[in-house]
Every structure is written in C-alpha cells, then in structure tokens.
MARKEVO-699792 format. One record per residue: z, x, y of N, C-alpha, C, O in turn; residue number from 1. Coordinates in Angstrom, 3 decimals. Each point is the difference from the previous one (the first is absolute). Layout:
# residues N
+----------+----------+----------+----------+----------+----------+----------+----------+----------+----------+----------+----------+-----+
|      n.w |      n.u |      n.v |     ca.w |     ca.u |     ca.v |      c.w |      c.u |      c.v |      o.w |      o.u |      o.v |   i |
+----------+----------+----------+----------+----------+----------+----------+----------+----------+----------+----------+----------+-----+
|        Z |        X |        Y |        Z |        X |        Y |        Z |        X |        Y |        Z |        X |        Y | NUM |
...
+----------+----------+----------+----------+----------+----------+----------+----------+----------+----------+----------+----------+-----+
***
This chain:
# residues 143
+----------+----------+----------+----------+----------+----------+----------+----------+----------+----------+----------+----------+-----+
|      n.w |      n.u |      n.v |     ca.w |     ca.u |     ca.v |      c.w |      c.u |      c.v |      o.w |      o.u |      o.v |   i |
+----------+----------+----------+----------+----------+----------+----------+----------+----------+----------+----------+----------+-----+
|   96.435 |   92.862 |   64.699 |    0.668 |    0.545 |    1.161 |   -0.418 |   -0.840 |    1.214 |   -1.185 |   -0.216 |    0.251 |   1 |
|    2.313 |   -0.301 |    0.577 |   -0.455 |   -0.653 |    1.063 |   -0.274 |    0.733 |    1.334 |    0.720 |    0.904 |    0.426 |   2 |
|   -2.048 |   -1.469 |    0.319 |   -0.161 |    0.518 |    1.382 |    1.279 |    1.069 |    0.452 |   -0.024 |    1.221 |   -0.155 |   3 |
|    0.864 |   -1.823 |    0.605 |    1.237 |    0.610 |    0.637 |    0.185 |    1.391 |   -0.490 |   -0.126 |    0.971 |    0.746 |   4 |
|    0.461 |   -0.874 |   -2.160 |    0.643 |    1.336 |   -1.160 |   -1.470 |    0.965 |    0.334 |    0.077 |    1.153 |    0.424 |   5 |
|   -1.676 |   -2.009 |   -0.759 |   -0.727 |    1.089 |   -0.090 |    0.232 |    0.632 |    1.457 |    0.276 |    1.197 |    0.071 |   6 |
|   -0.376 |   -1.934 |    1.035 |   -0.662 |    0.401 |    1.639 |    1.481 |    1.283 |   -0.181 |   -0.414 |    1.158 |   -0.063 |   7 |
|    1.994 |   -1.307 |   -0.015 |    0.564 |    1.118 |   -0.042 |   -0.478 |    1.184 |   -0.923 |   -0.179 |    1.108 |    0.506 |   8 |
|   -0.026 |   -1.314 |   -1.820 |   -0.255 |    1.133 |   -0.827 |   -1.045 |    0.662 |    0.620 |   -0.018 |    1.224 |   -0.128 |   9 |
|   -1.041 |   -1.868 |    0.907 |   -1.584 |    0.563 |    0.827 |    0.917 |    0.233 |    1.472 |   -0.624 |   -0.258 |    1.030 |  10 |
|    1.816 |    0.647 |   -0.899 |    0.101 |    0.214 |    1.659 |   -1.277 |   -0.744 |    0.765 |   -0.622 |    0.640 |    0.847 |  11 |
|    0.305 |   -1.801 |   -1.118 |   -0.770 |   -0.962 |    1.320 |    1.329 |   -0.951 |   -0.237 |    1.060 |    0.052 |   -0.624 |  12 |
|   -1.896 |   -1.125 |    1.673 |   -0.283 |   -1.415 |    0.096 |    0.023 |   -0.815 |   -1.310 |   -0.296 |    0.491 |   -1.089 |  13 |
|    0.682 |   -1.815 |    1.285 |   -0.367 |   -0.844 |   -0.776 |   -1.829 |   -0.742 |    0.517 |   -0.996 |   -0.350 |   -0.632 |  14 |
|    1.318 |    0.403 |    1.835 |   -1.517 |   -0.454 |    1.060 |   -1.035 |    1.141 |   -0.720 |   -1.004 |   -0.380 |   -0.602 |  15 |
|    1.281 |    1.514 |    0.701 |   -0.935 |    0.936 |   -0.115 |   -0.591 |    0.204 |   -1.474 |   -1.061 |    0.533 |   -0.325 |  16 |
|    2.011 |   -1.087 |   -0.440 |   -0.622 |   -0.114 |   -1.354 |   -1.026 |   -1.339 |    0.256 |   -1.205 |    0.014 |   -0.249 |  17 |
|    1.875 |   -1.041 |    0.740 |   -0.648 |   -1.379 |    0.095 |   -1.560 |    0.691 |    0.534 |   -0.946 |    0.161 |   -0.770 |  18 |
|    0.927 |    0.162 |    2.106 |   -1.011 |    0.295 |    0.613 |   -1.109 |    1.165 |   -1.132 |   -1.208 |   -0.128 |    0.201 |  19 |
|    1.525 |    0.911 |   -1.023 |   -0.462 |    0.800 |   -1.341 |   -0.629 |   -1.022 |   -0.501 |   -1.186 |   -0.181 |    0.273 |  20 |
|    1.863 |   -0.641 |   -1.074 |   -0.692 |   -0.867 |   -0.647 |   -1.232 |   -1.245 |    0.616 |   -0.881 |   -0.562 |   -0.650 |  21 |
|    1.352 |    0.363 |    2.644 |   -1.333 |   -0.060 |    0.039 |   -1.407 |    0.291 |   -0.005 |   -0.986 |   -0.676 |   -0.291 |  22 |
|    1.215 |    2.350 |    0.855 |   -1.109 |    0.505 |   -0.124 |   -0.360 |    0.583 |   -1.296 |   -0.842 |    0.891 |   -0.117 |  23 |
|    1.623 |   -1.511 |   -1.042 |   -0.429 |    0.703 |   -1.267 |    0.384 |    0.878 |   -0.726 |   -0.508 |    0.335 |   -1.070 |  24 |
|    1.610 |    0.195 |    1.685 |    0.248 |    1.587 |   -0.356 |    1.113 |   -0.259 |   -1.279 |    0.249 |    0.688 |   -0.990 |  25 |
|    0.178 |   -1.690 |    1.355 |    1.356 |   -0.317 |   -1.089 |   -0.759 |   -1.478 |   -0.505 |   -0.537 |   -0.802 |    0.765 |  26 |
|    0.635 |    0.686 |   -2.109 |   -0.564 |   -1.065 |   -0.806 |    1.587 |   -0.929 |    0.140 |    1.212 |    0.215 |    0.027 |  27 |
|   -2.525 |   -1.734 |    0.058 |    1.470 |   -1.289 |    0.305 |    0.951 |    0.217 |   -1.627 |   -0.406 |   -0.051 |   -1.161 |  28 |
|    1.462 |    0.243 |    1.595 |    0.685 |   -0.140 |   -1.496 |    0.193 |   -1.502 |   -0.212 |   -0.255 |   -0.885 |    0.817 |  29 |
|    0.802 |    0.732 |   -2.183 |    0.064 |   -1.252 |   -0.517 |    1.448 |   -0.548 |    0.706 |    1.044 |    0.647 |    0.088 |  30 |
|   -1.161 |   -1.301 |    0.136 |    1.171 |   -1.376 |    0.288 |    1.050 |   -0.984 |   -0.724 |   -0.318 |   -0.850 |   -0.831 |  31 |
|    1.751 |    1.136 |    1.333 |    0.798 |   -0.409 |   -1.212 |    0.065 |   -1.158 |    0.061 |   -0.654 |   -0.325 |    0.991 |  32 |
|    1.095 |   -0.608 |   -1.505 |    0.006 |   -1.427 |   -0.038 |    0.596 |   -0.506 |    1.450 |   -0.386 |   -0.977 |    0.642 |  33 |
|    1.345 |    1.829 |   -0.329 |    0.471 |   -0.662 |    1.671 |   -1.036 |    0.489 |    1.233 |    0.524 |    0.011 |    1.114 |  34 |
|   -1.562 |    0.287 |   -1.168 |   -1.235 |    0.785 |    0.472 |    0.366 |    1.408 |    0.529 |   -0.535 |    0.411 |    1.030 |  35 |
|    1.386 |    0.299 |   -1.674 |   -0.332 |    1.303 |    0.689 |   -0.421 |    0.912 |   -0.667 |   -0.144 |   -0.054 |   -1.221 |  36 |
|   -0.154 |    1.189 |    2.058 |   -1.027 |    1.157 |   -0.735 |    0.887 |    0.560 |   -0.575 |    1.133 |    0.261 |    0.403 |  37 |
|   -2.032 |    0.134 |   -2.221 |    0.675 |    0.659 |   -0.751 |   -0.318 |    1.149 |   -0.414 |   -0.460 |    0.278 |   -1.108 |  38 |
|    0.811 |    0.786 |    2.424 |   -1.276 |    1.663 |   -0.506 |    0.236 |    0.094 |   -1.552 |    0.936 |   -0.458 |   -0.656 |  39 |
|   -1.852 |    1.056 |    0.313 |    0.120 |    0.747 |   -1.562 |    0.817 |    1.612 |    0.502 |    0.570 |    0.211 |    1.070 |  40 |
|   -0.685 |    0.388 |   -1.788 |    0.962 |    1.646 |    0.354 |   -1.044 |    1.204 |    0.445 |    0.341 |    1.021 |    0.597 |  41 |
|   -1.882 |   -1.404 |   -1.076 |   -0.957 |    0.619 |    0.459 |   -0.049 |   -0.106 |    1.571 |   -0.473 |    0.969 |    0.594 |  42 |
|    0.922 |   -2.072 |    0.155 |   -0.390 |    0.008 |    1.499 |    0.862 |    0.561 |    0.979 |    0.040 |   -0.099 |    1.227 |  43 |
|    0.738 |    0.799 |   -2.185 |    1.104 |    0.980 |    1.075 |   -0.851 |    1.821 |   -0.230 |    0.440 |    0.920 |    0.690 |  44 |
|   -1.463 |   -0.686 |   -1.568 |   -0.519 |    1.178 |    0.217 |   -1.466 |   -0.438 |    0.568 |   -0.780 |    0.906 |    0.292 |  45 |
|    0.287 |   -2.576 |   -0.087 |   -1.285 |    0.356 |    0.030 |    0.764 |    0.005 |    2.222 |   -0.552 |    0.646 |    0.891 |  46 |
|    1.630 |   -1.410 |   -0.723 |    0.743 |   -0.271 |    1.164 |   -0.109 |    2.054 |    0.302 |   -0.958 |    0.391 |    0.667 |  47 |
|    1.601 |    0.280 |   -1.009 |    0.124 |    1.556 |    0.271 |   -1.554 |    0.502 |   -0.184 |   -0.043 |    1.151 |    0.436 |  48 |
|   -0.825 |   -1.426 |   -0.754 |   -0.882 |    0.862 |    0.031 |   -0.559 |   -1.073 |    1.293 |   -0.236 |    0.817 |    0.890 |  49 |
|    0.025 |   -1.690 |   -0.528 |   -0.259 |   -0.567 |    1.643 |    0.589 |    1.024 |    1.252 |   -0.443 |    0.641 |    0.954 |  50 |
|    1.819 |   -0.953 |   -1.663 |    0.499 |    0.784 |    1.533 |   -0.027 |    1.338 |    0.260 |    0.061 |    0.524 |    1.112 |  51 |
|   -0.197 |    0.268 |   -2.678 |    0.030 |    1.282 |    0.153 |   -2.062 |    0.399 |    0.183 |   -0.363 |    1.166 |    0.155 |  52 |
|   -0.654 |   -2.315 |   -0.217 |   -1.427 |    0.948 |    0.242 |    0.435 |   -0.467 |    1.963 |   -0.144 |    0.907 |    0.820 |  53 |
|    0.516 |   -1.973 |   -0.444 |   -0.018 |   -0.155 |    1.191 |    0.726 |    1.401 |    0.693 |   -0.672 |    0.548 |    0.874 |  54 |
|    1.707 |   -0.075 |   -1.138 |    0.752 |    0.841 |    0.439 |   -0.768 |    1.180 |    0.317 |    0.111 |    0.723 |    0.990 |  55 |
|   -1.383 |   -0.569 |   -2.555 |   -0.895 |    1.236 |    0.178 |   -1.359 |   -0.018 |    1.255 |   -0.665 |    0.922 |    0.473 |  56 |
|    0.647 |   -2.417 |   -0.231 |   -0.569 |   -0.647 |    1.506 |   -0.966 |   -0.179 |   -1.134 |   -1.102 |    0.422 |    0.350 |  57 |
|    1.095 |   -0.974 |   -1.803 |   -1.405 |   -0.723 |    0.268 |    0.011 |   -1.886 |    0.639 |    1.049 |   -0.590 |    0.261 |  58 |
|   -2.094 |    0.118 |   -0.162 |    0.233 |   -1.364 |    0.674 |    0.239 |   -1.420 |   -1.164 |    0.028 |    0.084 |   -1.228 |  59 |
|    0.069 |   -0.896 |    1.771 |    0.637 |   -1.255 |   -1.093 |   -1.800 |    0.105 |   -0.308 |    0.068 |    0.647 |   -1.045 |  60 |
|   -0.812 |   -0.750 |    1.157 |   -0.960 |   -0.333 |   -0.669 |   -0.242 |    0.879 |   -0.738 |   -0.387 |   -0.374 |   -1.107 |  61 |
|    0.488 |    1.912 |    1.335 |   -0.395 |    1.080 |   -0.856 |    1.057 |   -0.125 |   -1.354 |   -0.406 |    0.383 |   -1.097 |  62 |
|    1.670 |   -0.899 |    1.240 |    1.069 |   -0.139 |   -0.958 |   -0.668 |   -1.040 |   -0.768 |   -0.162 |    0.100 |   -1.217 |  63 |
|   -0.276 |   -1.221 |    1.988 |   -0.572 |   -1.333 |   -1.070 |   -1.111 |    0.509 |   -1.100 |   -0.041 |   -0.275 |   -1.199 |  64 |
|   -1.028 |    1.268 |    2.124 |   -0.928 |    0.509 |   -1.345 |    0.803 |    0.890 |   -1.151 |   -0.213 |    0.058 |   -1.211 |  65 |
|    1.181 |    0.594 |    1.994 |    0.211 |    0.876 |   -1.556 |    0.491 |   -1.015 |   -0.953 |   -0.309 |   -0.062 |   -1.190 |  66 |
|    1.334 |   -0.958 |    2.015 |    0.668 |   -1.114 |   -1.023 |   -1.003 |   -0.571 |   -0.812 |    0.239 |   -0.216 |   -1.188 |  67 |
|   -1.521 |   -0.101 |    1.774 |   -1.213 |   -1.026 |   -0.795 |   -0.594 |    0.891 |   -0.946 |   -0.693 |   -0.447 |   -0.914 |  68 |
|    0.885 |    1.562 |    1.043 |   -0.700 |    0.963 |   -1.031 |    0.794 |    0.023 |   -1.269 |   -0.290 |   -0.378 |   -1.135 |  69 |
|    1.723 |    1.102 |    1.799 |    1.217 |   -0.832 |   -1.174 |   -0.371 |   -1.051 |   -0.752 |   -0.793 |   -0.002 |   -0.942 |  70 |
|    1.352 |   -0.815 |    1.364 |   -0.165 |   -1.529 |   -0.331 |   -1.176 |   -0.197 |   -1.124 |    0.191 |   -0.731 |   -0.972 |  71 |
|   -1.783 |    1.645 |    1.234 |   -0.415 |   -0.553 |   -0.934 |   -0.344 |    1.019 |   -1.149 |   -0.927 |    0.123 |   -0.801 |  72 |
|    2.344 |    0.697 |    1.142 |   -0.301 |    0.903 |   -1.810 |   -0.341 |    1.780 |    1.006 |    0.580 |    0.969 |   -0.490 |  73 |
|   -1.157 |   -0.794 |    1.322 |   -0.643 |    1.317 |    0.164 |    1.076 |    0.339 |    0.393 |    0.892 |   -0.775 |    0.346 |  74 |
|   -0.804 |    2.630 |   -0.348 |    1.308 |    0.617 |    0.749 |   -0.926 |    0.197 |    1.520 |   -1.183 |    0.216 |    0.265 |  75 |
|    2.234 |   -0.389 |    0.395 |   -0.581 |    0.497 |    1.498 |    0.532 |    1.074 |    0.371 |    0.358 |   -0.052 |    1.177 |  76 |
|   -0.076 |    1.369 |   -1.876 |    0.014 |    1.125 |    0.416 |   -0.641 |    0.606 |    0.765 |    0.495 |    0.613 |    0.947 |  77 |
|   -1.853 |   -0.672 |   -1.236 |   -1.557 |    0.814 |    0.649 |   -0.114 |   -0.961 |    0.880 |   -0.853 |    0.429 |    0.777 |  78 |
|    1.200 |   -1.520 |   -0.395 |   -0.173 |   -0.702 |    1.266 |    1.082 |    0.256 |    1.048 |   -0.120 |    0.124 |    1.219 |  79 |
|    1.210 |   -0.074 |   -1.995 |    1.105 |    0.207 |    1.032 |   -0.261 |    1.703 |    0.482 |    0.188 |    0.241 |    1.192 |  80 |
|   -0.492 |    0.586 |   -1.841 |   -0.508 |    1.077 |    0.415 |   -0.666 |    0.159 |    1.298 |    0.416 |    0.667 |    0.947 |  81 |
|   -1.216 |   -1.179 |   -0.994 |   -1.677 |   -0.381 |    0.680 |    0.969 |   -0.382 |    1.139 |   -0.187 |    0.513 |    1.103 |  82 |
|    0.926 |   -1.136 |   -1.235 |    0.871 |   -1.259 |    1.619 |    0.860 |    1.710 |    0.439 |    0.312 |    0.221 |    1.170 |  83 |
|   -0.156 |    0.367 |   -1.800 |    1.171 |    0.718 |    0.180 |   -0.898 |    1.133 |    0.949 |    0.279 |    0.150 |    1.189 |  84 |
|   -1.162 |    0.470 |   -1.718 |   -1.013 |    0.774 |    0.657 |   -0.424 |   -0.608 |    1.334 |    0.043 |    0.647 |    1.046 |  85 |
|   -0.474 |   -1.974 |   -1.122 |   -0.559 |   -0.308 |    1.556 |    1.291 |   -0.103 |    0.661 |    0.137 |    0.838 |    0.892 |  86 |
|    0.540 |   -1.375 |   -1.011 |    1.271 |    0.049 |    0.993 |    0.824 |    1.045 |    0.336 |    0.833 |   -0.125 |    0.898 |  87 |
|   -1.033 |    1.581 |   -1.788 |   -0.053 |    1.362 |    0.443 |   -0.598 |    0.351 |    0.748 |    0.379 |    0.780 |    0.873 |  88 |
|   -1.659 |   -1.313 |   -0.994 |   -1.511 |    0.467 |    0.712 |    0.353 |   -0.521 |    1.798 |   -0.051 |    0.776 |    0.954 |  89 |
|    0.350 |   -2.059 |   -0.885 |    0.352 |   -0.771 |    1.212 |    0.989 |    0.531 |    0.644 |   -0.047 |    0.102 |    1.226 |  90 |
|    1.452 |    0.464 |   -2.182 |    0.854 |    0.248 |    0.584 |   -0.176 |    1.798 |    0.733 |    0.369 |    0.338 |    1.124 |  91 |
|   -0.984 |    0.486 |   -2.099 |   -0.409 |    1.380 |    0.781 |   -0.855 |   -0.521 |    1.246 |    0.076 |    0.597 |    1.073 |  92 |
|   -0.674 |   -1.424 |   -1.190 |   -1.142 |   -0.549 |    1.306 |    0.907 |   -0.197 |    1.050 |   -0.047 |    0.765 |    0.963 |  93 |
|    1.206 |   -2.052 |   -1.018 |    0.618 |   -0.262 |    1.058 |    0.924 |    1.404 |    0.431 |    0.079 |    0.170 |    1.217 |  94 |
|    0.455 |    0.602 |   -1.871 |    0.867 |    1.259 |    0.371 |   -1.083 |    0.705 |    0.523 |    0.044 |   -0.250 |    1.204 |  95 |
|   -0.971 |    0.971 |   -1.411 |   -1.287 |    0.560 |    1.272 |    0.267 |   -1.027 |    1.568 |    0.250 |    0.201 |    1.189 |  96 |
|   -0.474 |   -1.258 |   -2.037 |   -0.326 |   -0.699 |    1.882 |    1.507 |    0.201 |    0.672 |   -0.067 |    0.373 |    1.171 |  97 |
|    1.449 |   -0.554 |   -1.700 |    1.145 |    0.111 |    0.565 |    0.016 |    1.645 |    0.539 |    0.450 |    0.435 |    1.061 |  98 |
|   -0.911 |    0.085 |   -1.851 |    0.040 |    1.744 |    0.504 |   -0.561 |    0.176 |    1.334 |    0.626 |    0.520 |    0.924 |  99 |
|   -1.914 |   -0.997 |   -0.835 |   -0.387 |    0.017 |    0.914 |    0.306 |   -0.497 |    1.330 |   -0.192 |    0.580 |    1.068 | 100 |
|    0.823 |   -2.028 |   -1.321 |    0.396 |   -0.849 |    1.343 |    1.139 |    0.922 |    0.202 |    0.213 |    0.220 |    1.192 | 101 |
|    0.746 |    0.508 |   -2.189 |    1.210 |    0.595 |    0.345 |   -0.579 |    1.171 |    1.117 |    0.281 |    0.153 |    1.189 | 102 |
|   -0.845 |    0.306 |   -1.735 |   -0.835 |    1.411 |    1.176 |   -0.360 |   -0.267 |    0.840 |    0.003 |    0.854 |    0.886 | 103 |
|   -0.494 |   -2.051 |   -0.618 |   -0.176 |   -0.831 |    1.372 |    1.004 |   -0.251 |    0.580 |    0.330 |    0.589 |    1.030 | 104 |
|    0.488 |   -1.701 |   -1.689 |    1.814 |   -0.014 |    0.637 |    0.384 |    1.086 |    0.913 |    0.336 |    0.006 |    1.185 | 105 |
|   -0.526 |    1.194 |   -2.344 |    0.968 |    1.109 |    0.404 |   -0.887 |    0.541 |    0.787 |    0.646 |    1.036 |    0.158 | 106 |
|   -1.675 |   -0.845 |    0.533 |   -0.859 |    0.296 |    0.976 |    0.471 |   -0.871 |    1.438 |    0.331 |    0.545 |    1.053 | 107 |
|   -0.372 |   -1.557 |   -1.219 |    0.355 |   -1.018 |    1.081 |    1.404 |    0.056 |    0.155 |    0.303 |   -0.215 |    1.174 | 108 |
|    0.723 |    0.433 |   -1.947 |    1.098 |    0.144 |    0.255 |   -0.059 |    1.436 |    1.085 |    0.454 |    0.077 |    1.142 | 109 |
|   -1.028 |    0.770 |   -1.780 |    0.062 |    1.449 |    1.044 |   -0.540 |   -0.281 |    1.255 |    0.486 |    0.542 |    0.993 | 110 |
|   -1.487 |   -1.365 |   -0.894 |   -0.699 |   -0.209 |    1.469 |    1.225 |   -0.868 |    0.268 |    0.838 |    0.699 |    0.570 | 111 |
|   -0.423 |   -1.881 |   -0.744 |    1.045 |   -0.623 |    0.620 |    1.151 |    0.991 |    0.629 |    0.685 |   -0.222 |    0.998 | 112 |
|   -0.661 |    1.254 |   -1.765 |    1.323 |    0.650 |    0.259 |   -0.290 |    0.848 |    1.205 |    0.791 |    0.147 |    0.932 | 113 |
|   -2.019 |    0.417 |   -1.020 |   -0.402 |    0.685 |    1.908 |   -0.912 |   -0.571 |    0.715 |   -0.963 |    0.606 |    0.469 | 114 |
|    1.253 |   -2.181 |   -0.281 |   -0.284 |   -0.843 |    0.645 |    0.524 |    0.075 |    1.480 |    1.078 |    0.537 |    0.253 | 115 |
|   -1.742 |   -1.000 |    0.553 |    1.077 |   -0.174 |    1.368 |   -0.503 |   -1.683 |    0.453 |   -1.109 |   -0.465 |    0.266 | 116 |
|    2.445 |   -0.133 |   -0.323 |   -0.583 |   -1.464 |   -0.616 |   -0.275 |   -0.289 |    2.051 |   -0.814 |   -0.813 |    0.438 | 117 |
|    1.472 |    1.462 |    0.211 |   -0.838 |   -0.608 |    1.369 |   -1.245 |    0.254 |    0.379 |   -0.436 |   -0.513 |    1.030 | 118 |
|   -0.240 |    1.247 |   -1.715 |   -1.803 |    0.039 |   -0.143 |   -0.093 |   -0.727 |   -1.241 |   -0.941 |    0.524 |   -0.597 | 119 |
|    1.307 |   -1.237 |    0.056 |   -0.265 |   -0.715 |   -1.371 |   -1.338 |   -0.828 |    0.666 |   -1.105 |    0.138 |   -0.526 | 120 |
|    1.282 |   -0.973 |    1.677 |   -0.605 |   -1.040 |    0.373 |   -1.484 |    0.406 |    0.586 |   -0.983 |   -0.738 |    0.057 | 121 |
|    1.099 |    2.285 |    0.417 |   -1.014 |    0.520 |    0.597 |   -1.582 |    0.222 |   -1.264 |   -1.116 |    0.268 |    0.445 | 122 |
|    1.424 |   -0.475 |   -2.150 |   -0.640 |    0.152 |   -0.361 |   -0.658 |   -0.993 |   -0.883 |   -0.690 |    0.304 |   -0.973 | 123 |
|    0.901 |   -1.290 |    1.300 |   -0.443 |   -1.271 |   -0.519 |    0.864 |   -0.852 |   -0.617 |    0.949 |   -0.259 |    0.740 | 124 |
|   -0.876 |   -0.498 |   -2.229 |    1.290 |   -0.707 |   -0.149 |    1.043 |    1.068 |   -0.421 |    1.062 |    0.008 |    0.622 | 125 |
|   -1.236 |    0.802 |   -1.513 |    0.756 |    0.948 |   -0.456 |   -0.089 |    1.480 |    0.276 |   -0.969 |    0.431 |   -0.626 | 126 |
|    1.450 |    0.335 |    1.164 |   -0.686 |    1.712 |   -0.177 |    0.120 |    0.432 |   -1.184 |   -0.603 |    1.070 |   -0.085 | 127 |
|    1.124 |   -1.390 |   -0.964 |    0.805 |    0.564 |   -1.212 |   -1.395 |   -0.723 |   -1.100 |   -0.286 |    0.578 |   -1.048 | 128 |
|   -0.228 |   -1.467 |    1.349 |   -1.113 |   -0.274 |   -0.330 |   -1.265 |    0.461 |   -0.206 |   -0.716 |    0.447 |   -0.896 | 129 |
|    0.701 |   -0.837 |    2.553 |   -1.185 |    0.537 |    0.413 |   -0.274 |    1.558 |    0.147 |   -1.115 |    0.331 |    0.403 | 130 |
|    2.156 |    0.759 |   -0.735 |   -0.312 |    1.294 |   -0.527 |   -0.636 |   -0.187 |   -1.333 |   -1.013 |    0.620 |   -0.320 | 131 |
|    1.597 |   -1.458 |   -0.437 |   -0.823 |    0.248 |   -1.591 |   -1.677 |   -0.819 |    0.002 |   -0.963 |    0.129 |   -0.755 | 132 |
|    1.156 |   -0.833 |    1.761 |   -1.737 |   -1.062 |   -0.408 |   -0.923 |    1.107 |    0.968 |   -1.214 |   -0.108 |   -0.173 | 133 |
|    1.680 |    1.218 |    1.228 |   -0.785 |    0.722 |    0.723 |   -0.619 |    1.460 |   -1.495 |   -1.085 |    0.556 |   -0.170 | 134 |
|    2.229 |   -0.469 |   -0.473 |    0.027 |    1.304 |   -0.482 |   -1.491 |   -0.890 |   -1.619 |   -0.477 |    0.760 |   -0.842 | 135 |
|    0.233 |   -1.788 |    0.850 |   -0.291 |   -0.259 |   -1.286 |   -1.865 |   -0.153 |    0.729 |   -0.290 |   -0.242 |    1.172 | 136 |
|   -0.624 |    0.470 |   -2.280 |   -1.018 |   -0.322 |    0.475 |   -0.644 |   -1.344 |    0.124 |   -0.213 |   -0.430 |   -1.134 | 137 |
|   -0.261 |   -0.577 |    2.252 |   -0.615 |   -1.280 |   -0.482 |    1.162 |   -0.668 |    0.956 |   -0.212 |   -1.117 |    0.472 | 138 |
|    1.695 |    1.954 |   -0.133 |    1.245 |   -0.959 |    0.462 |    0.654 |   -0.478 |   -1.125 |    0.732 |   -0.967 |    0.214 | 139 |
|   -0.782 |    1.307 |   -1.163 |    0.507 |   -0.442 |   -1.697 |    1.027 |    0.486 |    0.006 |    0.099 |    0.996 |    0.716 | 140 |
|    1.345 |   -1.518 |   -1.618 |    0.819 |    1.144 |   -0.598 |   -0.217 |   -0.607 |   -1.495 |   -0.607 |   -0.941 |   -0.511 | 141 |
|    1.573 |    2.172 |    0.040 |   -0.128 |    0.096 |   -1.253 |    0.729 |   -0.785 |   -0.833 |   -0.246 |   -0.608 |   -1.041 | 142 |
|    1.426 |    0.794 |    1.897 |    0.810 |   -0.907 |   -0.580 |    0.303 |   -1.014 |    0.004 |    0.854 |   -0.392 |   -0.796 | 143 |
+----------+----------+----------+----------+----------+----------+----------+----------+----------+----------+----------+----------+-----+
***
C-alpha cells in the first residue's frame, strides 16, 4: 500500500505518517523498486491505534512506549492502563483548578457588575481587583 492510500484509510496526512515514522512510531516499510513506500496491511491498524491513543490525550512518546512494548512480543495492556489512570488522575486535577478559577470569574464578574467605573481609578489599578487581593489574607487571591 502506498503512502497516499494508507495516509487516506488513517484520515491523516501523507507528512504525518512520514513524520510517525520519524519518531518511530510507524516502522520504515520496504521500498518498491521505483523507491516508494510499500506499507504492509498491518500499518493501517498499527496507523489507527496512533491516532485513536492520541485522541485519548496520551502523548507521541507515551504511544511510542506502548508501540516498543508491542514490538517486542509483551501486551501493553497493564501499561496502557497505568497511562490511562494518570491522565484521569491529571485530568480530575485540571477540572478542580478550572472550578475554581470559574468561582473566581464568576465572583469578579459580580463585582464588575456593581462597579461604578468613575471611582474605578480611585482604588488603585483596578477596584474589581483590588476588592478580591483586600478580602484574601497576605494580599493573595486564590485564584
């Protein structure tokens, strides 16, 4: 199968396969006598399981270990597991911190809203601000 046929059957690139196979992820296929690449039929599922762990947000390098584990005989189930858990773990982490800045938002949105912006200037750079760094201890906010 040539570049072109696989990169459609993988919805990419022809580049993006190219660029795969530099960093490893896609093995160089063999070469037909007029030099072009000749995938085997295996590199259109090892091509879908690239785009579909990326999709699950793991990273090209985290994809390269499960591939190298592949590659030499082990299943990477219990590894891909393991990737799947921390990037749960990260992703409940980042949704806390968004919760929070949102409650902040929506705090500052309410002070903006009974603002009287011609004393804005009377309280330093911002009043809408500087209500939340007065109300925090140290001059800190939270958010």
């Amino acid at each position: 199968m040539r570049i072109g046929d696989l990169a459609t059957a993988g919805g990419v690139t022809a580049k993006t396969i190219r660029y795969y196979e530099q960093a490893g992820l896609m093995p160089p296929p063999p070469r037909t006598p007029g030099g072009y690449r000749d995938y085997p039929p295996s590199a259109e599922s090892r091509l879908a399981f690239i785009r579909d762990a990326q999709h699950a947000g793991l990273t090209l390098a985290e994809i390269g270990g499960v591939l190298a584990l592949r590659d030499s005989g082990e299943a990477p189930c219990e590894h891909v597991t393991a990737l799947i858990d921390q990037h749960l773990e990260e992703l409940d982490r980042r949704m806390a911190e968004l919760h929070k800045t949102r409650t902040a938002l929506r705090e500052l949105a309410q002070r903006a809203a009974e603002t009287d912006f011609a004393t804005c200037s009377e309280a330093g750079i911002c009043s809408i601000f500087s209500a939340s760094f007065a109300r925090e201890p140290g001059g800190t906010s939270t958010a």
